[in-house]
N, C-alpha and C positions, 0 to 999 in steps of 0.2 A: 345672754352675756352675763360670766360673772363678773362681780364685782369685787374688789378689793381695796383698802385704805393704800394708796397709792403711794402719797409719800413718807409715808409711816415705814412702808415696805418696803422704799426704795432708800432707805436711812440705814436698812436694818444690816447690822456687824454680822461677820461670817461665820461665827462660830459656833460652835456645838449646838443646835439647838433643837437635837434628837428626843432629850427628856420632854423639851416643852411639846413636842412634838403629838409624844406617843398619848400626853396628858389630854391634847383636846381630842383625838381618834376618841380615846376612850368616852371624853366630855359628850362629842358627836351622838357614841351606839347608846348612853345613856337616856341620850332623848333632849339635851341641852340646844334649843334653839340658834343659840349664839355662836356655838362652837365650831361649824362649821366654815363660817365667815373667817373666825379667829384664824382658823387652819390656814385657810387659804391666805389670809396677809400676810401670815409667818413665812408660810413655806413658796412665797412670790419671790423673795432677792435669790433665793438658791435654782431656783424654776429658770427667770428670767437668765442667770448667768451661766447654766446648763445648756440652754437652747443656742442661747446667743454662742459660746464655744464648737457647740454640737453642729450648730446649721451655717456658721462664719456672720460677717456681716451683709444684712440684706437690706432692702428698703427699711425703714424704722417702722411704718404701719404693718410691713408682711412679716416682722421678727413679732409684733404685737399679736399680730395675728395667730405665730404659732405657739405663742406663750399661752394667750388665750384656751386654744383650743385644748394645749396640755392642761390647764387648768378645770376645763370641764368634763378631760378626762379623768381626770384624780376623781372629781365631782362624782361621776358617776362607777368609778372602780373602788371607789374607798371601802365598798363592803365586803371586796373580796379581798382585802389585805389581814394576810390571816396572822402577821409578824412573826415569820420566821427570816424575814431582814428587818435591816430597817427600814422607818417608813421614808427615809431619800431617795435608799435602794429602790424602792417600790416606785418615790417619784421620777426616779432618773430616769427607771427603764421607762417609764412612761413619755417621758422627755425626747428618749430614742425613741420610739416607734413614731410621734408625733412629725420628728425630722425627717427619719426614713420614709416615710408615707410623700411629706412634700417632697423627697426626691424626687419619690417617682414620677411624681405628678409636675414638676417643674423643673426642666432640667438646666434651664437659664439660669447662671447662678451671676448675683451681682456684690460681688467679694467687695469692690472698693468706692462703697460711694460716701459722697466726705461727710454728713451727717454724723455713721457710724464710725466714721475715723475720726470726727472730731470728738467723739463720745469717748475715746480709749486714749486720747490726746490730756498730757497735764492740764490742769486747771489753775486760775491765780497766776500773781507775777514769779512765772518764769523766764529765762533765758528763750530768745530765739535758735540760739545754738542747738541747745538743748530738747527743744520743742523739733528741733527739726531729725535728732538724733533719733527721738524717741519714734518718730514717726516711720523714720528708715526701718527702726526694729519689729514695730506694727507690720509693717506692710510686707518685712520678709518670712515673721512667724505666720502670718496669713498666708499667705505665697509656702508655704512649705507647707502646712496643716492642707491646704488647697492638693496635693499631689495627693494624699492618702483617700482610700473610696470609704464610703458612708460605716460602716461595719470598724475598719480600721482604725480610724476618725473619732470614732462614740469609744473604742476602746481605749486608745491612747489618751485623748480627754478624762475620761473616767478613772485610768489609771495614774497618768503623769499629772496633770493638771489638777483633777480634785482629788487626788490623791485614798482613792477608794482599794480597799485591799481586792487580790484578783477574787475572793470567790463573792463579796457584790457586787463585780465587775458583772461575773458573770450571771447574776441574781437578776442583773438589772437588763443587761443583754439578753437575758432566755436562753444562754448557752454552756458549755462544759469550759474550767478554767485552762483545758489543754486550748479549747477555741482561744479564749480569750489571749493566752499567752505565743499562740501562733499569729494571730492579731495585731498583735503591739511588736513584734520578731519583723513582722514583715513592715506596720509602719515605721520603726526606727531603720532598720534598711533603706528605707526611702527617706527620712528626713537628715541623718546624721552621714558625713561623709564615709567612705567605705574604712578608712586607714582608724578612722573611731570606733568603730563595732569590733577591732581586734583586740582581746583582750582576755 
C-alpha cells in the first residue's frame, strides 16, 4: 500500500499545480529518495476528485480502494511518462483505466449512499432549506451522469467538469479527438433536454 500525507493532501487548493508537478518527476529520475512520496501527496486531491467524478459515489472504503490502486498505478507507470502531455493527462487516463477495469468487474454500482452524499453536502451553519436544495441538485447531477456508459462518462467529466482541452481528453483516454468529441455528442444527448441541443 502506498502511502500518503493524508491531510496535507486532502487540504490541498485546485490549482495549477502542473509545474510542481513536472519538478518532482524530474526530482524522482534524478535518484531523490523523497520525491516520490512528494509526488504522490501532491497529486492525491486531483486523483481522489477524478476517481470520485469518474466511478460516482461508492462505499467510502471501495472509492479508497480505487484511488489506492490508481495511485500504485502511477507508482509503477511513472517511467513510461515520456511528457509529451502533461503529467495529470498521464494521471487521469490512469484514473480511467482504473474505473473502467472496476466496471467490468462490478457491475452493482451503489450511486446513493449517504456517507458519500454527506461528503458533497455543505458543511458549518447552514440553512436546512438550503441543505435540503443542495441535496435535490446532488442527487439529480448523479441521477443524470448515472445514464451516460463508462467511455461517455470519463469524457464528459474530463472535458465539462475538469475542463481538459479535447486533445488531453483524448491523451488521457487512449483515443482520437474525433472519438472524444462523438463521446461528449452522444453524452450531452442524453443528459441536456432535446429542445437544448438546438442551436
Amino acid at each position: 500500500m502506498f502511502l500518503v500525507d493524508r491531510p496535507r493532501a486532502q487540504a490541498g487548493a485546485k490549482g495549477d499545480i502542473e509545474p510542481s508537478l513536472a519538478a518532482l518527476v524530474e526530482r524522482h529520475r534524478s535518484g531523490d529518495p523523497s520525491a516520490l512520496n512528494a509526488l504522490m501527496t501532491e497529486i492525491y486531491p486531483s486523483m481522489h476528485r477524478i476517481i470520485y467524478r469518474l466511478s460516482g459515489p461508492r462505499p467510502r472504503e471501495v472509492h479508497e480502494d480505487l484511488v489506492q490502486s490508481a495511485l500504485e498505478q502511477v507508482c509503477r507507470s511513472i517511467d513510461s511518462f515520456e511528457g509529451r502531455s502533461r503529467f495529470t493527462t498521464f494521471v487521469f487516463g490512469i484514473c480511467h483505466r482504473v474505473v473502467a477495469r472496476s466496471r467490468r468487474y462490478d457491475r452493482v454500482r451503489t450511486w446513493f449512499k449517504r456517507d458519500a452524499e454527506e461528503a458533497c453536502l455543505p458543511q458549518g451553519a447552514t440553512a436546512p432549506d438550503e441543505i435540503v436544495e443542495r441535496g435535490r441538485q446532488v442527487a439529480q447531477a448523479r441521477a443524470a451522469l448515472d445514464r451516460l456508459e463508462g467511455d461517455e462518462r470519463s469524457a464528459f467529466v474530463l472535458h465539462e467538469i475538469e475542463e481538459l482541452p479535447l486533445e488531453e481528453v483524448a491523451a488521457a483516454l487512449g483515443c482520437s479527438t474525433r472519438t472524444v468529441k462523438r463521446r461528449l455528442r452522444a453524452a450531452r444527448e442524453k443528459l441536456l433536454p432535446s429542445k437544448e441541443l438546438v442551436s
